[in-house]
N, C-alpha and C positions, 0 to 999 in steps of 0.2 A: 922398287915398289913399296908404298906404302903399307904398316900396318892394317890400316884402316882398309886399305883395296884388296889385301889379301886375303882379308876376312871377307868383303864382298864378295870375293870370287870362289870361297868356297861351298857360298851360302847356296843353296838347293832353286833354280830354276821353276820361276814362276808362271807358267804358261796363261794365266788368268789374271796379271797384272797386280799380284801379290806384295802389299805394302812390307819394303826391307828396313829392317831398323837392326844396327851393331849396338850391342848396351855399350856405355860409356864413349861414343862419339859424339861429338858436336855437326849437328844436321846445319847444312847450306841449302839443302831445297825438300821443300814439303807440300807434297800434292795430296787435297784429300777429300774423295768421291768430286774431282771438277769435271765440270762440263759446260762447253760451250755450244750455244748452235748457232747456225746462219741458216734463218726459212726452217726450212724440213731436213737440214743437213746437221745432222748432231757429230760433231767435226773432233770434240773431246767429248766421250762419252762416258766419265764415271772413274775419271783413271788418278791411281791412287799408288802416289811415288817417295821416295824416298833418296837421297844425296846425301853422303856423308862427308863434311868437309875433307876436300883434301885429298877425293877421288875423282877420276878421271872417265868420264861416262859419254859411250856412244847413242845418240837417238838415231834409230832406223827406220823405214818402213818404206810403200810403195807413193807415189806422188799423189799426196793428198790422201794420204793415212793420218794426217791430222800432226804432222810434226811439227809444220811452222805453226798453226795454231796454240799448239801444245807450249811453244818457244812463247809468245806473245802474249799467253799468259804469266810466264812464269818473267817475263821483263815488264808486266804493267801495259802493256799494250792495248791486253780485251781484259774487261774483268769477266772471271767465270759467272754463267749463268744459277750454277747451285756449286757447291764446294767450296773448298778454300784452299789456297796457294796461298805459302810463306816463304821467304827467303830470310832465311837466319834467325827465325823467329819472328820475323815482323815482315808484314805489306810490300808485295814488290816495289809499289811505289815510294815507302820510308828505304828501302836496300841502295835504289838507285839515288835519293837524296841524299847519304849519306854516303856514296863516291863508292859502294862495297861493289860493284857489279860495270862489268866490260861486256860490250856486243858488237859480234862481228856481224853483220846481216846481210845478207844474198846481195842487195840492192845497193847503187849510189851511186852519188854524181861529184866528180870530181872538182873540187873549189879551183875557178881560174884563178891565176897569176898567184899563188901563194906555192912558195919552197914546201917541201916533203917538212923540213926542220920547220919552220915559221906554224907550218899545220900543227905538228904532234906537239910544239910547245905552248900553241892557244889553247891547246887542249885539255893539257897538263893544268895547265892556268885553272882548271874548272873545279878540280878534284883538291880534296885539303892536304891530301899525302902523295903525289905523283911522285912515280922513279924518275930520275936524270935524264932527258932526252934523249941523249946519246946512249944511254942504257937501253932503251925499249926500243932505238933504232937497230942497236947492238942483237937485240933481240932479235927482231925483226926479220933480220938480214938485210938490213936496207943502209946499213950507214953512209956505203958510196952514196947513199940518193939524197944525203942531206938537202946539197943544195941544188937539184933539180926541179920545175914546176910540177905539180902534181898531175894538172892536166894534159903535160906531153908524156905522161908516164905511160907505158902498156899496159894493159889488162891485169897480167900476172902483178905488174910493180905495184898499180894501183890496190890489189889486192893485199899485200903484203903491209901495205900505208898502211890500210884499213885493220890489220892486222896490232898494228903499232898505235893507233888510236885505241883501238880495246884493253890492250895493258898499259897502257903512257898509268892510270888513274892507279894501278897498282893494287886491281880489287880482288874480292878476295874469291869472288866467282867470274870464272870470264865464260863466256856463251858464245859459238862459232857456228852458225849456222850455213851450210857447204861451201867450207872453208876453202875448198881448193877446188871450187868447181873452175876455175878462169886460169888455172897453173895446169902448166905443163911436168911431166915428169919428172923432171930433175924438182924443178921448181917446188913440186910436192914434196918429197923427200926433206930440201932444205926447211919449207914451213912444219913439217912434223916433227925434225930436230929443236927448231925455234919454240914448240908448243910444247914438248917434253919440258926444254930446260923451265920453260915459265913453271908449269907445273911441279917441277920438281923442288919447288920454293914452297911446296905446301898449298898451294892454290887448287879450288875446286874449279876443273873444265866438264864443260857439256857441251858438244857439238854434234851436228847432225852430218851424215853424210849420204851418197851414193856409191862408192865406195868401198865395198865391203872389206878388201883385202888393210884398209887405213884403222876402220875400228875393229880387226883382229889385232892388228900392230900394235896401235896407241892405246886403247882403250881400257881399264882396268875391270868394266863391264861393259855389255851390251844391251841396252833396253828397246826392242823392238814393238812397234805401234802399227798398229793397222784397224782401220775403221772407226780410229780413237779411242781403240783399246789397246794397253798392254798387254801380247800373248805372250811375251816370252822377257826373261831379267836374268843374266848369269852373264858367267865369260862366253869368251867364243867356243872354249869347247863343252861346254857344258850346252849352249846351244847345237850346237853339232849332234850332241851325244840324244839332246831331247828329241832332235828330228829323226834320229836314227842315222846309229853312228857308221853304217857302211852301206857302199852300194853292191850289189852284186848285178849283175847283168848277164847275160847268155843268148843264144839262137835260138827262136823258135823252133825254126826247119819246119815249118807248114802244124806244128802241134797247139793244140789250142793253150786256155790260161787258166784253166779251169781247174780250182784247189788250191793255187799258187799263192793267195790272198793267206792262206791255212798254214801257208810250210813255217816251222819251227825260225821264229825271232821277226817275220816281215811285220815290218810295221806299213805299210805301203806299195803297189804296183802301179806300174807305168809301164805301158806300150807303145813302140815306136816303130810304125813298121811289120817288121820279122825281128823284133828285137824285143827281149822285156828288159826291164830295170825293176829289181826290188830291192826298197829301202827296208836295211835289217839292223836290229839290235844285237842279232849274235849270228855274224857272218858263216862264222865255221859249221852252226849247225845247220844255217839254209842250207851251205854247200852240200854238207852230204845230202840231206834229204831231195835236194835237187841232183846229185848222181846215183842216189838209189830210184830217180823216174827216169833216169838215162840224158836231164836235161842239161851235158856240157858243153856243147858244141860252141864253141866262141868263150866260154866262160871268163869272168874279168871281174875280180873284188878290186875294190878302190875304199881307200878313207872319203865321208861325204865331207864335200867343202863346206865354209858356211854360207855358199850362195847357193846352198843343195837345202841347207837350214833356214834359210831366210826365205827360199820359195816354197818350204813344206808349210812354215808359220804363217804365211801371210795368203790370204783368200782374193783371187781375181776380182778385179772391181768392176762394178754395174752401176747402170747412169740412176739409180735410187740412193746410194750410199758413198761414192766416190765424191767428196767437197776439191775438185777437183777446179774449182772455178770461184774456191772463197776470196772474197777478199782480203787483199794486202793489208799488216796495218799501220799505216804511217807513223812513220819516226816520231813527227810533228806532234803526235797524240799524246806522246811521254810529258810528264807533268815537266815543266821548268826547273833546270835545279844542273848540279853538277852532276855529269855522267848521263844529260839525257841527250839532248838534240845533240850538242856537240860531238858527243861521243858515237851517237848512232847516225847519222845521216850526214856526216864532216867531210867521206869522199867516196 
C-alpha cells in the first residue's frame, strides 16, 4: 500500500461528505459543492471529494444514489449544475484530451470483425504514451484472446477487452464503473489481481461496485453516496466501526423492547420476529446490562459486516428522491480527442 492510502485510511470517517485532503499530495480528482439534477431529481447534491494521486478508491451506494452520475461528471459527461470538478487540476474535458484518464463503463457493443489485438491497438493509436499491447493484454488477462473476434467473445471476455481498452492509454486515472458485474467468480478474482498490479504502478483507480466484499479487498478507501450525498469516506473498518462495530442479538421469549434503545453502547435496534438485533459500539457492556434484565436466551455477539455498515449508512429509497430512472450519458457526448469515444464505447 501506498504512503499516500495509508494516510487516507487513517484519516477520521466523514459521515457528512467531509472534503479529504493529505498535505504534500498531488490530487487526481477534485469535487467541490457539485451538483447535478435531472427535473426535480438532484442526483449530485453538493458533494464535495477529494482523490489523492496514487490511491485506490471504492464509490458505493444503493441504485441511483447518484454513482454513475457522480462518474459522468468527473469523465466530462454532464457538466455540474453549480460546483466544480477537476482532474489534476484542470477540466475533465482537458484530462481526457490529454490521454490522462481510462473508463471502463457498464455499457457497450462489441465492434464486428475486429481481433481483441487489432481493437486494443487502434486504441493505443489515440493516446500519445500507450503501453505495449501485449502489455495491457498481459494485464488484462486476455493474451490467449489476441487473436480472437471480439464479437464471438463471452460477456465475461468482452468485459476483460473493455478492461484492456482503459489502460492500453496508460492514464494516470483509470475509472471502473461495475467492473465485474458480467464475471463470474473465478473470473473476478483474476480481474482484481489485473487491477491491483495496474495500480500498483502508481496509478489513481476509482470504481464503483455492488460488491461490497471487492471494495473491502481492493480499495484503499470507501466513499459511500447515497441520495447524492457522501455519508460516509474511510476504510472498511473504519466504516464498520462508524455503523457500530458489533452486533449483538438474543430471544425475546414474548418480553417487550422497551429501554433496549437505552442499554449501555447501542447505537441501533432491529426486530425480527421474537428476535432483537442491536447495533453496539461496546459489545461487552450491552452484554452485561442485557444479563443483569435476565435477556440471554439465544444470546450471539458477531463482528458487523460492512454490508451491516452500508445498510445502517444508507436510507431506503422513495419514488421523490430515488434518480432511479436518470438518464444514461453517452459515450458520443465526450469531446473528440484521444481517450474519448475510442476508449469509452470501442466494445
Amino acid at each position: 500500500m501506498t504512503e499516500t492510502a495509508q494516510t487516507a485510511q487513517t484519516a477520521q470517517t466523514a459521515p457528512t461528505g467531509q472534503t479529504r485532503q493529505t498535505a504534500g499530495t498531488r490530487q487526481a480528482v477534485s469535487f467541490t459543492g457539485a451538483v447535478k439534477t435531472f427535473g426535480a431529481v438532484r442526483a449530485v447534491d453538493g458533494v464535495d471529494l477529494e482523490l489523492a494521486a496514487g490511491e485506490t478508491v471504492a464509490l458505493l451506494g444503493r441504485n441511483g444514489a447518484g454513482k454513475s452520475t457522480a462518474i459522468s461528471l468527473l469523465l466530462g459527461l454532464h457538466e455540474p449544475d453549480e460546483g466544480v470538478v477537476r482532474l489534476f487540476g484542470v477540466t475533465p474535458e482537458e484530462s481526457v484530451r490529454a490521454g490522462r484518464v481510462g473508463a471502463m463503463l457498464q455499457d457497450g457493443r462489441p465492434v464486428p470483425r475486429v481481433t481483441v489485438g487489432e481493437l486494443v491497438g487502434f486504441v493505443a493509436r489515440t493516446y500519445p504514451r500507450p503501453i505495449p499491447v501485449a502489455e495491457a493484454l498481459e494485464l488484462a488477462g486476455i493474451a490467449e484472446l489476441a487473436d480472437r473476434r471480439v464479437d464471438r467473445l463471452s460477456g465475461g471476455q468482452q468485459q476483460r477487452v473493455r478492461f484492456a481498452v482503459a489502460l492500453i492509454g496508460n492514464p494516470a486515472l483509470i475509472v471502473l464503473d461495475e467492473p465485474t458485474a458480467a464475471l463470474d467468480v473465478e473470473a473476478r478474482h483474476a480481474f482484481w489481481d489485473s487491477m491491483r498490479a495496474y495500480a500498483r504502478r502508481g496509478h489513481t483507480v476509482l470504481f464503483s461496485t455492488h460488491y461490497l466484499e471487492e471494495a473491502d479487498a481492493n480499495a484503499d478507501r470507501i466513499v459511500v453516496i447515497d441520495r447524492g450525498r457522501i455519508v460516509a469516506d474511510g476504510s472498511g473498518e473504519q466504516l464498520r466501526r462508524a455503523a457500530g462495530g458489533n452486533l449483538v442479538s438474543f430471544d425475546l421469549a414474548g418480553a417487550g423492547t422497551e429501554g433496549l434503545t437505552l442499554l449501555p453502547g447501542v447505537v441501533s435496534v432491529e426486530v425480527r420476529g421474537d428476535r432483537a438485533r442491536l447495533r453496539t459500539e461496546d459489545s461487552d457492556a450491552t452484554v452485561i446490562a442485557l444479563a443483569e434484565r435476565g435477556a440471554i436466551r439465544g444470546l450471539e455477539v458477531v463482528a458487523a459486516s460492512l454490508d451491516d455498515a452500508f445498510l445502517a449508512l444508507t436510507s431506503p429509497a422513495d419514488a421523490a428522491s430515488a434518480p432511479s430512472s436518470l438518464p444514461s450519458a453517452p459515450p458520443s457526448s465526450l469531446p473528440s480527442s484521444p481517450a474519448s469515444s475510442a476508449n469509452l464505447e470501442a466494445v
